[in-house]
Backbone as CSV, one residue per row, in Angstrom:
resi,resn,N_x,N_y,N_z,CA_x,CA_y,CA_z,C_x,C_y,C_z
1,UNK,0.837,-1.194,0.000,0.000,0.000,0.000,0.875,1.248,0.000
2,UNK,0.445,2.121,-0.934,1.140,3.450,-1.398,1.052,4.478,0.277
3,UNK,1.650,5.037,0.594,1.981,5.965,1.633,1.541,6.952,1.101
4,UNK,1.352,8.180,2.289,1.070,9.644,1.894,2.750,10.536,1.777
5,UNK,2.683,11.384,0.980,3.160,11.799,0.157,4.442,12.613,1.248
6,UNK,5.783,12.794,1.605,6.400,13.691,2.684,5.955,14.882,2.615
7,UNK,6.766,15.862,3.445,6.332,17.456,3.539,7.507,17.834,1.944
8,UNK,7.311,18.667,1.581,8.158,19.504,0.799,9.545,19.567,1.449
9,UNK,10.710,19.570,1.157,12.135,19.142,1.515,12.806,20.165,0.300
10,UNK,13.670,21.032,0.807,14.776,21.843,-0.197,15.606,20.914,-1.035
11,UNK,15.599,21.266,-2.162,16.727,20.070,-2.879,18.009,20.057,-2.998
12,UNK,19.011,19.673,-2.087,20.283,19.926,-1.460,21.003,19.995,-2.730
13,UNK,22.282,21.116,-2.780,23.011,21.458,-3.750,24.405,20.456,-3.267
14,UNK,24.870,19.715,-4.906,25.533,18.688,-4.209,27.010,19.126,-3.693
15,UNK,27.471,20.779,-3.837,28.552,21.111,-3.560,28.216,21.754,-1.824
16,UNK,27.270,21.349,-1.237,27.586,21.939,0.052,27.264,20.699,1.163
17,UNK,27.495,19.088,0.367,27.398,17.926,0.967,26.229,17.291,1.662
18,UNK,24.987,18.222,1.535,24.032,17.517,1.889,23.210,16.721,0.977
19,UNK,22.761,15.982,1.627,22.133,14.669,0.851,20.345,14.893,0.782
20,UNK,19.877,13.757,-0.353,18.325,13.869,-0.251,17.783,12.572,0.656
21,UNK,16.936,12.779,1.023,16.189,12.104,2.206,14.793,11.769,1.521
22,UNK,15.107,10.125,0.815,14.223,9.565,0.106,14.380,8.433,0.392
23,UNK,13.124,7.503,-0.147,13.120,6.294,0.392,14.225,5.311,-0.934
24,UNK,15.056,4.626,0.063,15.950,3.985,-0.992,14.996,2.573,-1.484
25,UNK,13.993,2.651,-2.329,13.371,1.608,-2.567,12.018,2.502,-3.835
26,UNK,11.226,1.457,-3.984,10.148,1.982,-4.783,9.232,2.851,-4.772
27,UNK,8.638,3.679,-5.133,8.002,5.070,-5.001,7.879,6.004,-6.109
28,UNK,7.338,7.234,-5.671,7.207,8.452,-6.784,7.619,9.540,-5.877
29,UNK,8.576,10.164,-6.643,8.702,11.300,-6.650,8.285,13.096,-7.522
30,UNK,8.229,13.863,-6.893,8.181,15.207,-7.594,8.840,16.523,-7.424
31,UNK,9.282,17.159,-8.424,10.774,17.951,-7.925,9.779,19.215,-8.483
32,UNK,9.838,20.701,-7.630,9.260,21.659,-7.964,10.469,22.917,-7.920
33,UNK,10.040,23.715,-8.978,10.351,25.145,-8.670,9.671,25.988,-7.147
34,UNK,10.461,26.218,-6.194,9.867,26.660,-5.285,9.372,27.838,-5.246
35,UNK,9.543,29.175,-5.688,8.704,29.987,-5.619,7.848,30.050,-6.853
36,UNK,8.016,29.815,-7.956,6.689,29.602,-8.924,5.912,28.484,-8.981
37,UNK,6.082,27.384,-8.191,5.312,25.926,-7.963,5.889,25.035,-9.204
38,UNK,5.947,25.310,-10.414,5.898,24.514,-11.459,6.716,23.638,-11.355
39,UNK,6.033,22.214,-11.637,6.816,20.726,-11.636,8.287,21.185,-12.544
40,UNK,8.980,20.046,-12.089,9.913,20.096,-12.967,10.442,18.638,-13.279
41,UNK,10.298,17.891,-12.212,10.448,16.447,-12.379,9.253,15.920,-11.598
42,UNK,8.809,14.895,-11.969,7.883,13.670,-11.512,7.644,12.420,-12.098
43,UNK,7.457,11.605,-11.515,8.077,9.903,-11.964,7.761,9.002,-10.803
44,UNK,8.318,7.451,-10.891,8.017,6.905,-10.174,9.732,6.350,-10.493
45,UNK,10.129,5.335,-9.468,11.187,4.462,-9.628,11.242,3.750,-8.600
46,UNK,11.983,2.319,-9.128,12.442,1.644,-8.185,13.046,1.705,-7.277
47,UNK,14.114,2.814,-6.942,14.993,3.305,-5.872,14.959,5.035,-6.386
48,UNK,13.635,5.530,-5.802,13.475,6.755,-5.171,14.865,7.645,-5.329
49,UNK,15.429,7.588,-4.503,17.124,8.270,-3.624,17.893,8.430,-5.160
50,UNK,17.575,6.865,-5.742,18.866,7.137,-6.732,18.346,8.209,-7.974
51,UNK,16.679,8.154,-8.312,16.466,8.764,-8.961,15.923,10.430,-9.147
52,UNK,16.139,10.622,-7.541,16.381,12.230,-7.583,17.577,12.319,-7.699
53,UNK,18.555,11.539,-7.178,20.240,12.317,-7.660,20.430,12.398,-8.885
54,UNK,19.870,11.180,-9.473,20.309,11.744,-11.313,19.988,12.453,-11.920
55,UNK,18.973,13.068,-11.073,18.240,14.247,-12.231,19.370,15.160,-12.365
56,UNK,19.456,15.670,-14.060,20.123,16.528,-14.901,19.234,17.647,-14.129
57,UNK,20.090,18.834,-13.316,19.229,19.877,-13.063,20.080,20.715,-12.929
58,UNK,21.120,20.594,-11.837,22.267,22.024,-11.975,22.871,22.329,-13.195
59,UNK,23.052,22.557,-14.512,23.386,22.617,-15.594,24.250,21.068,-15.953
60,UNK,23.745,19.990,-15.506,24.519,18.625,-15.724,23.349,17.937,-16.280
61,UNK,24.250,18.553,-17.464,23.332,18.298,-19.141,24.274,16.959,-19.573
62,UNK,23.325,15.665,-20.064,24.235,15.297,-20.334,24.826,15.201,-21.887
63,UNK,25.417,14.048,-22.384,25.951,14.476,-23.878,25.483,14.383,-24.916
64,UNK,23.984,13.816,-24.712,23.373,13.982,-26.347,22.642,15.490,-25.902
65,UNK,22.612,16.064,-24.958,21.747,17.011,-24.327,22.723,18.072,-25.168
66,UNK,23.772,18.553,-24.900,24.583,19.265,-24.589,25.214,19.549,-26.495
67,UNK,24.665,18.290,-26.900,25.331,18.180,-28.716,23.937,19.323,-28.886
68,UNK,22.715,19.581,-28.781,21.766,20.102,-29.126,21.779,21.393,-28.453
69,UNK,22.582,21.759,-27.211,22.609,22.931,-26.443,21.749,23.344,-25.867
70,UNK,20.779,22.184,-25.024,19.745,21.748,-24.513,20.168,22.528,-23.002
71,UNK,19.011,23.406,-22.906,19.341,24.749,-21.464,18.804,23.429,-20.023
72,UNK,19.726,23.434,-18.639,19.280,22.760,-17.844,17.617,22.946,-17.586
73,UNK,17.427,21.620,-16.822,15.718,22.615,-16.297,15.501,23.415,-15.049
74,UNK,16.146,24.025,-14.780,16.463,25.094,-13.904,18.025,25.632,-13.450
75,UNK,17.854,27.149,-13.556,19.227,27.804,-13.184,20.012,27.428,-11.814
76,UNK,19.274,27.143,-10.558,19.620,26.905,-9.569,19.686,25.638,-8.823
77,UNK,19.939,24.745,-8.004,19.398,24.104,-7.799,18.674,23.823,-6.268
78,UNK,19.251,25.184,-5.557,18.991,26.015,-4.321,17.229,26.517,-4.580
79,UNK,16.959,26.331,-5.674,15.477,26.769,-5.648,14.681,25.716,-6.493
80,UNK,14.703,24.657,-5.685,13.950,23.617,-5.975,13.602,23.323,-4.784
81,UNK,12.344,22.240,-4.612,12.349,21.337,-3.382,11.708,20.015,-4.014
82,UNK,11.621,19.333,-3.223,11.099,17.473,-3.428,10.027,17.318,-2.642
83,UNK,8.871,15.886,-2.963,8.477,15.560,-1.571,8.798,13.968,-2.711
84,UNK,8.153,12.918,-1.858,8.232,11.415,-1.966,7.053,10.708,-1.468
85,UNK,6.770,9.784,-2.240,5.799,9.003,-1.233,6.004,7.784,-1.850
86,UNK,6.662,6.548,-1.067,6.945,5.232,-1.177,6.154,4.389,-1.383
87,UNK,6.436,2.998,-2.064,5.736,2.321,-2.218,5.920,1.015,-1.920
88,UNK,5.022,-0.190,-1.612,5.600,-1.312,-1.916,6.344,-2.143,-2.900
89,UNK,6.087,-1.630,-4.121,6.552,-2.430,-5.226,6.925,-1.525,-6.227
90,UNK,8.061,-2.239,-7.161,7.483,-1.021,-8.501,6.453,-0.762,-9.053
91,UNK,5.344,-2.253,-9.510,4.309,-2.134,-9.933,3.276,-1.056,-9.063
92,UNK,3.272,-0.676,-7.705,2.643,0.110,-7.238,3.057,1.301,-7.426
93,UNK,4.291,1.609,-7.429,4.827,3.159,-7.827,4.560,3.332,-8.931
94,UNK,4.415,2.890,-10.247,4.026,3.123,-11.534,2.442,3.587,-11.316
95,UNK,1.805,2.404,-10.626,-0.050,3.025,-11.174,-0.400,4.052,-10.066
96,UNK,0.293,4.278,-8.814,0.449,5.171,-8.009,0.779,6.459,-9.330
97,UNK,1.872,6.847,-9.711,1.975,7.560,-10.469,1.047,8.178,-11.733
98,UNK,0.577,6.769,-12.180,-0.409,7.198,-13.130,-1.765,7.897,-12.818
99,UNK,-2.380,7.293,-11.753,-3.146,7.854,-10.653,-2.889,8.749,-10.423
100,UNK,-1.699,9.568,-10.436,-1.828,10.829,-9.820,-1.635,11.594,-10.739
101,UNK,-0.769,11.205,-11.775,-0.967,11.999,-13.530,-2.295,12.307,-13.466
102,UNK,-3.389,11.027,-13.624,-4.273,11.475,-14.073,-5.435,12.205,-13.394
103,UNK,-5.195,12.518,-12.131,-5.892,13.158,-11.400,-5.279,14.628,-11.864
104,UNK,-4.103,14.710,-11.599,-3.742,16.213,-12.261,-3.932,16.944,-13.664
105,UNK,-3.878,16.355,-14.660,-4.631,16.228,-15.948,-6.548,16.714,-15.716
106,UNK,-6.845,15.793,-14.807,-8.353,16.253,-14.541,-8.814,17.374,-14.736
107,UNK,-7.815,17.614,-13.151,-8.014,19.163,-12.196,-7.321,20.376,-13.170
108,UNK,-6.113,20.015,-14.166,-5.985,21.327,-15.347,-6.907,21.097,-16.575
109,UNK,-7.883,20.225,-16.817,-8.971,20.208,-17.385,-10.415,21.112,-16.733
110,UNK,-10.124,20.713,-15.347,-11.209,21.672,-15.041,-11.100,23.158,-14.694
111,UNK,-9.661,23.459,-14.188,-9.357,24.514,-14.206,-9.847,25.666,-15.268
112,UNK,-9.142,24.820,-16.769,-9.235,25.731,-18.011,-10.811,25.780,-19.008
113,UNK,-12.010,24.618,-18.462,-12.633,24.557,-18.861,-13.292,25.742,-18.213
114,UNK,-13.363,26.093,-16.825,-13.727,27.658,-15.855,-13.540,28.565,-16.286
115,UNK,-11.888,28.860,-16.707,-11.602,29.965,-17.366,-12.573,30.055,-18.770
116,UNK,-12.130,29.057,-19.702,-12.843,29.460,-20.494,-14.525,29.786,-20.520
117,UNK,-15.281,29.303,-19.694,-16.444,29.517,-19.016,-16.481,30.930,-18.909
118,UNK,-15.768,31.361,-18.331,-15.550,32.715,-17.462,-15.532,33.932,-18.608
119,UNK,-14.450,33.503,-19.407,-14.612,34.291,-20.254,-15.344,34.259,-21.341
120,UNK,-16.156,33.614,-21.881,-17.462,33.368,-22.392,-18.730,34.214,-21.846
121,UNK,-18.693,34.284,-20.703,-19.949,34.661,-19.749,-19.431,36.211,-19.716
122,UNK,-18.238,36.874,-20.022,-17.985,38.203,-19.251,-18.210,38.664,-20.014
């Protein structure tokens, strides 16, 4: 059974030695821009821990990235944060994930169907 989700956690810059605090096992993660909210990573994996460290984010682009001059996905990496929520299995971190894709998909379906409502009606 899928867990509830951690608190929001800063995403440690790897030159000042702190580490991320994830579950070393199966789960989903989501990496945000902290003061504008916007996702920047989200996924599921088998080992959590390993797959926030790999994320390409401080300008560690890698080399087919870098042949195209492909810009990191964010300037900093001091202005990000994480949360996690573990799972039993991979198979549960995957439909955990999809589940929550598709709940978010929903909710910017209903969002923009309002707006456009809104501005129809004004």
């Amino acid at each position: 059974m899928v867990q509830t989700w951690s608190g929001w956690k800063r995403f440690p810059d790897a030159q000042s030695g702190d580490s991320i605090e994830a579950p070393i096992g199966p789960g989903v993660y989501e990496v945000r821009h902290t003061l504008t909210g916007r996702v920047v990573a989200f996924g599921h994996s088998p080992n959590v821990a390993n797959a926030l460290t790999d994320l390409k984010l401080n300008g560690g682009v890698g080399a087919f990235a870098r042949l195209f001059r492909k810009e990191p996905l964010v300037s900093r990496v001091s202005d990000l944060e994480y949360r996690t929520c573990a799972a039993g299995s991979r198979a549960e971190a995957r439909t955990t994930a999809q589940r929550l894709l598709g709940l978010r998909q929903t909710a910017w379906r209903r969002r923009m169907d309002t707006g456009w409502a809104a501005r129809a009606a004004g």
